[in-house]
C-alpha positions as CSV (number, residue, x, y, z in Angstrom):
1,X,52.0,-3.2,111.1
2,X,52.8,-6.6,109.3
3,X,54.8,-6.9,106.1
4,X,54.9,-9.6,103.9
5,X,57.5,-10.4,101.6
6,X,57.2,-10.6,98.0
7,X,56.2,-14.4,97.7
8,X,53.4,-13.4,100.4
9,X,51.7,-10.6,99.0
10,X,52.0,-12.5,95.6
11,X,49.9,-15.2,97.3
12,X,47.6,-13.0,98.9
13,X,46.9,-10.8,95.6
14,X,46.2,-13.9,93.6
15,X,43.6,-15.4,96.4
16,X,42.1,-12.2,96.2
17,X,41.9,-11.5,92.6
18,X,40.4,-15.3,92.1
19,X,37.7,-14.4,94.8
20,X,36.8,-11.2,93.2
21,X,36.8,-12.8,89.8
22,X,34.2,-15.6,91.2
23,X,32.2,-12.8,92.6
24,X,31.8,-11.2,89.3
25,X,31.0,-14.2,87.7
26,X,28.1,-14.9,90.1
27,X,26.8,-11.4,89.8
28,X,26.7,-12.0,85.8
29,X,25.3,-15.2,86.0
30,X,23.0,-15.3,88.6
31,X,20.1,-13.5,87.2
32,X,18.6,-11.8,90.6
33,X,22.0,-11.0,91.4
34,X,22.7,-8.9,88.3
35,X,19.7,-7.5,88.6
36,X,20.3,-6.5,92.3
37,X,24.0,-5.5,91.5
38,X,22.9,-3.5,88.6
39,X,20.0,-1.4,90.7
40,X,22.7,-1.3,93.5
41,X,25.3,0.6,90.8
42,X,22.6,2.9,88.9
43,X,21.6,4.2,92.6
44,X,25.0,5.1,93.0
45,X,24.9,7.0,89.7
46,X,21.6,8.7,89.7
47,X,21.5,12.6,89.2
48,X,19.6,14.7,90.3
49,X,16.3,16.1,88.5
50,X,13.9,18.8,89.3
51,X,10.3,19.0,88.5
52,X,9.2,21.7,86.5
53,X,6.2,22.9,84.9
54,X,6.6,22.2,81.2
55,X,2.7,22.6,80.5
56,X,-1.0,21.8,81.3
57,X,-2.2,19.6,79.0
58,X,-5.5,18.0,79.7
59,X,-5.9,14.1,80.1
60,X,-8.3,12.7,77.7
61,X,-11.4,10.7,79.2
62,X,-8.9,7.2,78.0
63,X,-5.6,8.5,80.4
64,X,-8.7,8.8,83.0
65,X,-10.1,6.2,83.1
66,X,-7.7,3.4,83.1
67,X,-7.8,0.0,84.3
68,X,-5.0,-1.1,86.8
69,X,-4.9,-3.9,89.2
70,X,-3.2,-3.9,92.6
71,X,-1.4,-6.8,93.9
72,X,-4.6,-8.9,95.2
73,X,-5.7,-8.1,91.7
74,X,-8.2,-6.0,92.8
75,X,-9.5,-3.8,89.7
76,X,-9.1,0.3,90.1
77,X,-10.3,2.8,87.9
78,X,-7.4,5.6,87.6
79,X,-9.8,7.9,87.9
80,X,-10.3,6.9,91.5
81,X,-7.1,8.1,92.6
82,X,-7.8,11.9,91.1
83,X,-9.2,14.7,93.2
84,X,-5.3,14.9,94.2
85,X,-2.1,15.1,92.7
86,X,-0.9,12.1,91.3
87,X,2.7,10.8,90.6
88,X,2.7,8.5,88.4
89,X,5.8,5.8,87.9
90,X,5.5,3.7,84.5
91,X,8.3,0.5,85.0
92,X,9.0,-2.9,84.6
93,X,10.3,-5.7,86.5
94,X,13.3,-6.4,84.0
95,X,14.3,-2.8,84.2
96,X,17.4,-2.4,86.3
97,X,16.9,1.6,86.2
98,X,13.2,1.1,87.1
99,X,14.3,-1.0,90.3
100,X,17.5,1.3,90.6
101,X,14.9,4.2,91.2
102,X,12.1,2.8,93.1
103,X,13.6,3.6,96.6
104,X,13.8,7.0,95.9
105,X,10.4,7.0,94.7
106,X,9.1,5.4,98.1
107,X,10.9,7.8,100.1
108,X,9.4,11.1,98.1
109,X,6.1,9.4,98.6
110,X,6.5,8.9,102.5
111,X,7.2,12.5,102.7
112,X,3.4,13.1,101.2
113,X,1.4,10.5,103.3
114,X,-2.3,11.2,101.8
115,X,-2.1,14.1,100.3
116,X,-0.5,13.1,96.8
117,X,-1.6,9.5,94.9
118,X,2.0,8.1,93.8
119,X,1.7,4.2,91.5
120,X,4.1,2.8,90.1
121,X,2.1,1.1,87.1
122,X,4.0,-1.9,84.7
123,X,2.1,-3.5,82.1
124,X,3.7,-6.8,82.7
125,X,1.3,-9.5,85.0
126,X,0.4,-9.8,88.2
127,X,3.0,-12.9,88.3
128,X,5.7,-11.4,86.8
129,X,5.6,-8.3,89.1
130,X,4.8,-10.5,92.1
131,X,7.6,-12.9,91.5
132,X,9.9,-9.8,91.5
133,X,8.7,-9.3,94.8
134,X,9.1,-5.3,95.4
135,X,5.2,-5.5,96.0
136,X,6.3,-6.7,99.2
137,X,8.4,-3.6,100.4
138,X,6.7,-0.7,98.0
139,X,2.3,-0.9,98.7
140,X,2.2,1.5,95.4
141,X,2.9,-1.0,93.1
142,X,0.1,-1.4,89.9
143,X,-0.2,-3.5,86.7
144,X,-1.9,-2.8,83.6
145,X,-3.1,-4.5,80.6
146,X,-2.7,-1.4,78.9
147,X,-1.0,1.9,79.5
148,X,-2.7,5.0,77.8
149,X,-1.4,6.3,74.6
150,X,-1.2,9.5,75.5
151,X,1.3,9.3,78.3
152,X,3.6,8.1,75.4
153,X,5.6,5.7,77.5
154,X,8.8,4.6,75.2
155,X,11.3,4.6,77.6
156,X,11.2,3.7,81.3
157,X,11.0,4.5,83.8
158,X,8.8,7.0,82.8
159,X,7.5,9.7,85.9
160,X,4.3,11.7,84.6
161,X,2.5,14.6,87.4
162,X,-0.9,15.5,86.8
163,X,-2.1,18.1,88.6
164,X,-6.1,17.6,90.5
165,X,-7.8,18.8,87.9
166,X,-6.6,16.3,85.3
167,X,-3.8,18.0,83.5
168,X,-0.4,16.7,82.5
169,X,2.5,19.0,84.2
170,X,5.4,17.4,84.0
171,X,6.7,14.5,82.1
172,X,10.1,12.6,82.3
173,X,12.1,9.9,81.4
174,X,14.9,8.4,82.9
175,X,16.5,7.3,85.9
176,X,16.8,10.1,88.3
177,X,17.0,11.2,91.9
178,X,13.8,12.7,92.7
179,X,14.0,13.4,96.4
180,X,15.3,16.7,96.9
181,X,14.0,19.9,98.4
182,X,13.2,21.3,95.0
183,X,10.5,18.2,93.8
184,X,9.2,18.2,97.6
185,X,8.4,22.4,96.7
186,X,7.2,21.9,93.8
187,X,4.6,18.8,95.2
188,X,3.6,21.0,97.7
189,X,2.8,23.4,95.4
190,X,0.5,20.7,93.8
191,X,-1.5,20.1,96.4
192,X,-2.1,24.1,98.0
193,X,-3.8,24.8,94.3
């Protein structure tokens, strides 16, 4: 083992501190780089949440039929997602959380291939989300020009279930791990009734 004497390690902890320091002011003012950094930290941070059944309240012919766009800006109807569970992601691209979460979205989705319809829907433009570029890693990626007001979206990311026969099961709001054994039960659930 090497030692260094006190003039040394003086050196070598002022070098390093100065680096560190540099780093840190690149992550602040580097905007993609914060944003990054900030996702990066959240994921660390992110507790767990189970889905639940809070109620069944029936969407409204407006949370039905929706407009949203996919990435060629090809027009959907929400409605033509239906006749399956659907999980529904409400973020935006400025959203650290949103971002921080979006893995973990993905990989509950990969666990139900076609069997569940997952979208994560922002209301900003095709340009803003494209130029975020998650579009290119996540094919569930939606915009908007308007989200329904009955999913009362205030915070995000929002995550809204609906069941197949149109009705609103679970709601929440947050940042939050979502892949667990309990969510994949309860998504399973879903789709056998």
């Amino acid at each position: 083992m090497v030692k260094f004497d006190k003039a040394t390690r003086k050196k070598v902890y002022k070098y390093g501190s100065n680096v560190l320091l540099v780093i840190i002011v690149l992550i602040l003012i580097i905007p993609s780089w914060r944003m990054a950094f900030q996702s990066w930290f959240q994921r660390l941070t992110m507790s767990e949440t189970h889905f639940t059944i809070e109620n069944e309240t029936p969407l409204p012919y407006s949370a039905i039929h929706w407009e949203v766009f996919d990435m060629d800006d090809k027009l959907y109807d929400f409605a033509d997602f239906g006749g399956k569970p659907i999980v529904l992601n409400f973020w935006a691209t400025w959203c650290s959380a949103c971002r921080a979460e979006m893995p973990v979205f993905a990989d509950l989705r990969s666990r139900f291939d076609k069997e569940i319809s997952f979208l994560a829907v922002s209301s900003e433009s095709l340009e803003t989300i494209k130029t975020a570029g998650l579009h290119e890693d996540y094919d569930f990626i939606y915009g908007t020009q308007r989200m329904p007001d009955f999913f009362e979206v205030k915070y995000l990311p929002t995550i809204v279930i609906i069941d197949k026969n149109w009705n609103l099961v679970y709601k929440m709001t947050g940042v939050s791990d979502i892949d667990n054994d309990a969510n994949i039960n309860f998504l399973n659930k879903l789709v056998e009734n």
